[in-house]
C-alpha positions in Angstrom: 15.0 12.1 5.5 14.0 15.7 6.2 11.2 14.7 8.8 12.0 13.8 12.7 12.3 10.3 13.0 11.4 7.9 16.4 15.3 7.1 16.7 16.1 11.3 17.4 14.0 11.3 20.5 14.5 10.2 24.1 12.0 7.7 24.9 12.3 6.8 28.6 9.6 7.4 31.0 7.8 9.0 28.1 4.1 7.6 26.8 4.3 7.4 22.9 1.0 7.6 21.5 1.9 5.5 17.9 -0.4 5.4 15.0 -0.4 2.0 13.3 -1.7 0.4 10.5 -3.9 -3.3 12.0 -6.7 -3.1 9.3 -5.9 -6.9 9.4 -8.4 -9.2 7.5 -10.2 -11.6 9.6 -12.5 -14.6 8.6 -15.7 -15.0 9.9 -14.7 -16.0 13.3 -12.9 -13.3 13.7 -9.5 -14.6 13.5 -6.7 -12.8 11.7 -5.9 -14.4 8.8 -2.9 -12.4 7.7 -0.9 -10.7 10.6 1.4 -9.0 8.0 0.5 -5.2 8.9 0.8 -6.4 12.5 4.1 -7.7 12.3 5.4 -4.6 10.0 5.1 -2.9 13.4 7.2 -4.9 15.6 10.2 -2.7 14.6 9.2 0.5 15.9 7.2 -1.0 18.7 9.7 -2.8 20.0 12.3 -0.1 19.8 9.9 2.2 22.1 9.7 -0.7 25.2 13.9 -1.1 24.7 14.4 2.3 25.5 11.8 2.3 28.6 8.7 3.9 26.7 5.0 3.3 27.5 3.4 2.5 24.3 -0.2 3.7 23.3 -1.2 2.4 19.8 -4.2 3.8 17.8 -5.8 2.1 14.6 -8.4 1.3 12.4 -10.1 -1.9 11.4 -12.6 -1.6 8.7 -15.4 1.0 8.1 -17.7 0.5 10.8 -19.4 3.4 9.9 -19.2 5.4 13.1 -20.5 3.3 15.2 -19.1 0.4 18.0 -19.7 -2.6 16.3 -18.1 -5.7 17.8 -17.3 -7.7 14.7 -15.2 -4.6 13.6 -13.1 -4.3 17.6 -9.3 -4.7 17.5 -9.4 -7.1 20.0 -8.4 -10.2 17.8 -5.1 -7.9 17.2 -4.4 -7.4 20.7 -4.1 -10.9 21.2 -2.0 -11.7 18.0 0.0 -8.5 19.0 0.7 -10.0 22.6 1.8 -13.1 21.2 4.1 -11.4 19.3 5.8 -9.4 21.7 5.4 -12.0 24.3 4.0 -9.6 26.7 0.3 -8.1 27.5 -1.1 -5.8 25.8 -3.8 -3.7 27.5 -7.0 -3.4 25.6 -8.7 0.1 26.2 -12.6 0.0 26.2 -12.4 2.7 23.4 -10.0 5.3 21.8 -11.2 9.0 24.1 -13.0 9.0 27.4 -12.2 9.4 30.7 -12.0 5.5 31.1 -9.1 5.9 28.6 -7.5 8.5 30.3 -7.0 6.5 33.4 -5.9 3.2 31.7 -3.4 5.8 29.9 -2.2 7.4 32.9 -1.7 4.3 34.8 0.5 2.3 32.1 4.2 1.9 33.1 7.4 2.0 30.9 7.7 -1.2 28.8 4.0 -2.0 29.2 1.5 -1.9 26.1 -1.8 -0.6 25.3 -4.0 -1.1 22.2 -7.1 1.8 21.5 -10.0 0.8 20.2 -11.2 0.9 16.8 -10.6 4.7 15.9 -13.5 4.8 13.2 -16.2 3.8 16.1 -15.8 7.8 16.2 -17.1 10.2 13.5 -14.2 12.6 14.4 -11.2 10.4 13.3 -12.7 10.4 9.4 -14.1 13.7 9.6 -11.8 16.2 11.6 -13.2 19.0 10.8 -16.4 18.0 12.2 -15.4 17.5 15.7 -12.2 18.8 16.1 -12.2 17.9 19.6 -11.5 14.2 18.7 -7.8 14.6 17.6 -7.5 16.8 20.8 -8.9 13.9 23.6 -6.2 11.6 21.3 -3.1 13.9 21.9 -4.2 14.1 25.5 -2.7 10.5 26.4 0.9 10.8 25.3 3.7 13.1 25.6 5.0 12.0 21.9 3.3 11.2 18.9 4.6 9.0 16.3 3.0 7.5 12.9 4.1 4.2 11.7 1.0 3.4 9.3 2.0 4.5 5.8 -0.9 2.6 4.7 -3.4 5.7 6.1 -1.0 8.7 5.5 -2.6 9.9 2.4 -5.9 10.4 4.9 -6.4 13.8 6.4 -8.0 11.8 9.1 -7.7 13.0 12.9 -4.7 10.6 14.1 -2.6 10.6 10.9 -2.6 14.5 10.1 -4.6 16.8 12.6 -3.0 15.3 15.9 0.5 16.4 15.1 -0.5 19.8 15.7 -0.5 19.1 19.4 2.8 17.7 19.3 5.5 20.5 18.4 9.0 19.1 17.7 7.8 15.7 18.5 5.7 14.2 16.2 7.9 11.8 14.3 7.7 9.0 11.7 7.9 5.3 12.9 10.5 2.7 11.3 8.0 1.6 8.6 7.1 5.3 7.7 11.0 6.0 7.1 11.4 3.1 4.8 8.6 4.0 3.1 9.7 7.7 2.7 13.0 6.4 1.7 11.6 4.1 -1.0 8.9 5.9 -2.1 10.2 9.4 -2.1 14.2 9.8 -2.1 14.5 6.9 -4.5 11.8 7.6 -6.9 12.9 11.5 -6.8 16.7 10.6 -7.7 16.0 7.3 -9.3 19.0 5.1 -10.8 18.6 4.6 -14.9 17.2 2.1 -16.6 13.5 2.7 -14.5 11.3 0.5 -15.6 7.7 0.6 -14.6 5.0 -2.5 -14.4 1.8 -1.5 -14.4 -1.1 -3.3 -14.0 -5.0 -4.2 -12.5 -8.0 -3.5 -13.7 -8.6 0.0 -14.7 -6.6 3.2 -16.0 -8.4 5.7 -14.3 -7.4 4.7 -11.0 -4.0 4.9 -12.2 -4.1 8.1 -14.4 -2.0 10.4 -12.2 0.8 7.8 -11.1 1.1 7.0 -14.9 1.6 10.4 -15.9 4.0 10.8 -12.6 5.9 7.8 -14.2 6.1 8.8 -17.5 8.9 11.5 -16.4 10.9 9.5 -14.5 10.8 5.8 -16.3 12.7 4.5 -19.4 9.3 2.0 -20.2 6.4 1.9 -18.7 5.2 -2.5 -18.9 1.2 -2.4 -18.9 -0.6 -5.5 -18.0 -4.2 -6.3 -16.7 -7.3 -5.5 -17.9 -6.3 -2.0 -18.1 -4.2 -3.2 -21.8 -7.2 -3.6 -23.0 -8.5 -0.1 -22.8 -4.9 1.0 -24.8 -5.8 -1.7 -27.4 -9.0 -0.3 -27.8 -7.3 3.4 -28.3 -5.0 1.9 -30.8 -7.7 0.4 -33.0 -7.3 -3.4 -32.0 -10.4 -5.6 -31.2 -11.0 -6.7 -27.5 -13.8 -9.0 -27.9 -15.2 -9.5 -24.2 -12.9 -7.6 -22.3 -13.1 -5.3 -19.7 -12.5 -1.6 -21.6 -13.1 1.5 -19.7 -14.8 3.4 -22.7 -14.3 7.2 -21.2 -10.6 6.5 -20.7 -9.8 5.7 -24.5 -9.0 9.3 -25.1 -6.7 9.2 -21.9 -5.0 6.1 -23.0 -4.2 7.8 -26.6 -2.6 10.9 -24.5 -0.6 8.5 -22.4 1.0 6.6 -25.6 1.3 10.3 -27.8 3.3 11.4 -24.4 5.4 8.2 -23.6 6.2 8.8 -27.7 7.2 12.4 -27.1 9.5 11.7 -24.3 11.4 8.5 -25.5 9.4 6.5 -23.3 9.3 3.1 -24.3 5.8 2.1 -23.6 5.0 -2.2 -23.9 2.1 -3.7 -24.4 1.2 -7.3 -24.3 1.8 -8.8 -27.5 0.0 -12.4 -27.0 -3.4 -13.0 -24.1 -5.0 -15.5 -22.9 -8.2 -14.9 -23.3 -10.9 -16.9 -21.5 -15.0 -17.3 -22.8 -15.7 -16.9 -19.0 -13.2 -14.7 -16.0 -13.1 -18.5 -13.6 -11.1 -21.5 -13.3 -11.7 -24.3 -16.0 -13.0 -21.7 -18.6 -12.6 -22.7 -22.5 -9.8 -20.9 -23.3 -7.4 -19.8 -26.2 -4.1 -18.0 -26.4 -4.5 -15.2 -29.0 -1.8 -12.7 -30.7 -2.5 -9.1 -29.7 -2.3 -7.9 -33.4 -4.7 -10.2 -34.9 -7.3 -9.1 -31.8 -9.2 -10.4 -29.2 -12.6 -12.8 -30.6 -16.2 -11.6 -29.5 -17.2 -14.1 -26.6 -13.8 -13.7 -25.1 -12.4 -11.6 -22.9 -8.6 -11.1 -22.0 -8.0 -12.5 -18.7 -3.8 -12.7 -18.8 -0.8 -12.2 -20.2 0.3 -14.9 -22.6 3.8 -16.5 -22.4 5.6 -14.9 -25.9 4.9 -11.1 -23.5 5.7 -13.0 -20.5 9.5 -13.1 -22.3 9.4 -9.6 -23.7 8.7 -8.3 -20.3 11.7 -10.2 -18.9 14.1 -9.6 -21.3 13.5 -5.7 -20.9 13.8 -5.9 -17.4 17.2 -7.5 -17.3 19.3 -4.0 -17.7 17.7 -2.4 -14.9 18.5 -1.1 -12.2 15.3 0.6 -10.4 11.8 -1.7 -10.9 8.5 -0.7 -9.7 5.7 -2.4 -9.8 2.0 -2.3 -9.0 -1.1 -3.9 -9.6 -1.5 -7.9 -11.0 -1.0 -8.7 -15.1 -3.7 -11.3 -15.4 -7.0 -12.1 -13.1 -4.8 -13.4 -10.3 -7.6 -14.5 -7.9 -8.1 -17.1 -10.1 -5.1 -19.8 -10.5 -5.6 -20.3 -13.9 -4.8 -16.6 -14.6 -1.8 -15.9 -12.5 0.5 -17.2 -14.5 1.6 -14.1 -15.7 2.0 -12.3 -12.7 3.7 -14.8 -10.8 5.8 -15.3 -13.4 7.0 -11.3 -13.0 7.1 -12.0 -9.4 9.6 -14.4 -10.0 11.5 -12.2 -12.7 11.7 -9.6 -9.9 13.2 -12.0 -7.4 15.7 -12.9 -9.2 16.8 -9.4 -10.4 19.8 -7.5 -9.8 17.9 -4.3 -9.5 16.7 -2.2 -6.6 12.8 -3.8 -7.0 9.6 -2.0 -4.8 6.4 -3.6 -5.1 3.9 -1.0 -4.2 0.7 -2.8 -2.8 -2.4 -4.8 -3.5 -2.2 -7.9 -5.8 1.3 -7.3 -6.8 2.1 -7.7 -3.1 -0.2 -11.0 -2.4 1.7 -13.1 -5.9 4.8 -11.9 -4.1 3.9 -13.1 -0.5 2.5 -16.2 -2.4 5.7 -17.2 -4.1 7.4 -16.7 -0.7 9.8 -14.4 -2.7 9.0 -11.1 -0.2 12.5 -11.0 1.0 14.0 -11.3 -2.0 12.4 -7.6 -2.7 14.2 -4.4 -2.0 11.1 -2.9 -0.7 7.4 -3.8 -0.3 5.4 -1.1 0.5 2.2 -1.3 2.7 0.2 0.8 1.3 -1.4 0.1 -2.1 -3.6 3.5 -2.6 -0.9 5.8 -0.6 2.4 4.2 -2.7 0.6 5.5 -5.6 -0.5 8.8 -4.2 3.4 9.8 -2.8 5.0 8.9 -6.2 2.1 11.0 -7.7 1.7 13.9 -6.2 5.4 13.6 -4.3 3.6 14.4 -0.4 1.3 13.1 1.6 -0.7 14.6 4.5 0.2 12.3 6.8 3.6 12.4 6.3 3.7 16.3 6.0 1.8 16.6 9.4 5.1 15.4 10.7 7.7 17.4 12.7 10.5 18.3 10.6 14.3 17.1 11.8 16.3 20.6 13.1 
């Protein structure tokens, strides 16, 4: 990895201001209800108190829309964190202020402090608008590190404009690496047959990371209601289902490309299609050729491209996949997908699920460790294989 990572620097006696990635859910209570980001950062966390660091972390939670808002505080995090870590962890009043500064100055090596919610602040989404913001930030450690890949394709104030104030030692987190590694180095040198799974709901969220794919993959796999748009383009009926008219045209380019380059590009060849998108629906398991009845709408893949799908996946040796094949939220829907998920599991390939959906039927399945890589970040996995950088990441100090 070209950038400086938190095992190249000495850490003793030094306060590490980290930037991680707790935009946890939480019910209505205000309890977490999945601690996964949380636990993502034990790694790097952990690594900084063994080797007698101070720790300052820094997050979001939500969109809180600038202003301090209690049901959007990171307080329920600081408690799930310091179970975690079996230790304290300090919660600051806020994120800047001289309050901060004091709690900042005073921590001790191995001891823990959590920042609140950085978006109370109209600085951390909008930099340019009060520089000053990122400055007050960088004021409280001596080291800066960023371990939330999740955020890293935000210019925001703590993932891109702090590093400035950090020459030399602003440096990517244990999670950041892996994603870098995954995401960037593998994808940029990938091992042959790629194969591609794409799915969710539309194509023009996923226009650019298509294209991206298209010259690097043997076959691209498209599921979700996104299929539906390409069936559209190639002249097939879709009854119901959800079609994003103004991306037809696209979806032609995409197949007259995949065509040019050898691409194998698969459709699904069989749906389940559903009279309404909910549980206990009348439904009806239709042959994509022969089209999609009006009153229906395609709500999953059916079993006959459940197979194809497998069987093309067997030689390979580098799988990606993002976004959910069916409507997943509803159990009589994720068939498909889960069904993927358990292809993936049990494949010899080098397998990164990038985000979202695709993530949750893995987690569900209890199949996440049998995954090379799951990245954390739906929206900036997608991004780095597009464009191939991210500001967050490019913020970062480079290794001498």
């Amino acid at each position: 990895m070209a950038k400086l990572s938190l095992s190249d620097l000495n850490l003793k006696d030094k306060k590490v201001l980290m930037r991680v990635d707790f935009n946890v859910p939480l019910d209505k209570s205000g309890h977490i209800t999945d601690d996964t980001r949380i636990k993502a950062a034990l790694p790097s966390i952990e690594y900084v108190l063994k080797q007698g660091g101070s720790l300052i972390l820094m997050s979001h939670l939500g969109r809180p829309k600038e202003k301090k808002t209690p049901e959007f505080s990171l307080k329920p995090c600081a408690k799930r964190l310091s179970e975690l870590l079996g230790k304290t962890v300090i919660m600051a009043p806020d994120c800047i202020g001289p309050e901060v500064v004091k709690l900042a100055k005073a921590l001790k090596p191995r001891e823990v402090m959590l920042l609140e919610n950085l978006r109370f602040h109209k600085g951390e989404e909008h930099p340019e608008e009060d520089p000053s913001f990122a400055k007050q930030l960088a004021e409280l450690g001596d080291i800066y590190v960023n371990d939330a890949f999740g955020t890293a394709h935000r210019a925001h104030s703590s993932t891109a404009t702090i590093a400035q104030y950090f020459p030399h030692k602003a440096a990517a987190g244990f999670l950041m690496e892996k994603e870098i590694e995954f995401l960037g180095d593998t994808f940029n040198k990938p091992a042959h047959p790629f194969y591609a799974i794409i799915g969710g709901a539309k194509i023009s969220s996923k226009i650019g990371v298509l294209k991206a794919l298209i010259s690097k993959v043997d076959g691209l796999l498209i599921g979700g209601a996104m299929a539906y748009t390409f069936f559209k383009a190639k002249g097939i009926s879709v009854g119901n289902s959800l079609v994003e008219e103004d991306q037809i045209d696209i979806a032609k380019k995409l197949m007259e490309e995949c065509r040019k380059k050898g691409v194998k590009l698969l459709l699904p060849v069989d749906n389940v299609v559903a009279d309404k998108p909910v549980n206990g629906a009348k439904t009806q398991l239709v042959e994509s050729s022969k089209g999609i009845p009006n009153g229906y709408q395609g709500v999953d893949i059916g079993p006959k491209t459940i197979q194809l799908f497998k069987d093309q996946l067997k030689d390979a040796a580098l799988i990606f996949w993002n976004g959910p094949l069916g409507i997943f939220e509803q159990s009589d829907f994720a068939k498909g997908t889960l069904a993927i998920a358990e292809a993936l599991a049990a494949s010899k390939a080098i397998t990164v699920v990038g985000g979202g959906d695709s993530v949750a039927a893995v987690q569900t399945l209890r199949l996440a460790d049998k995954m090379t890589h799951i990245s954390t970040g739906g929206g900036a996995s997608l991004e780095y294989i597009e464009y191939g950088q991210l500001p967050g990441i490019e913020a970062l100090s480079d290794r001498m």
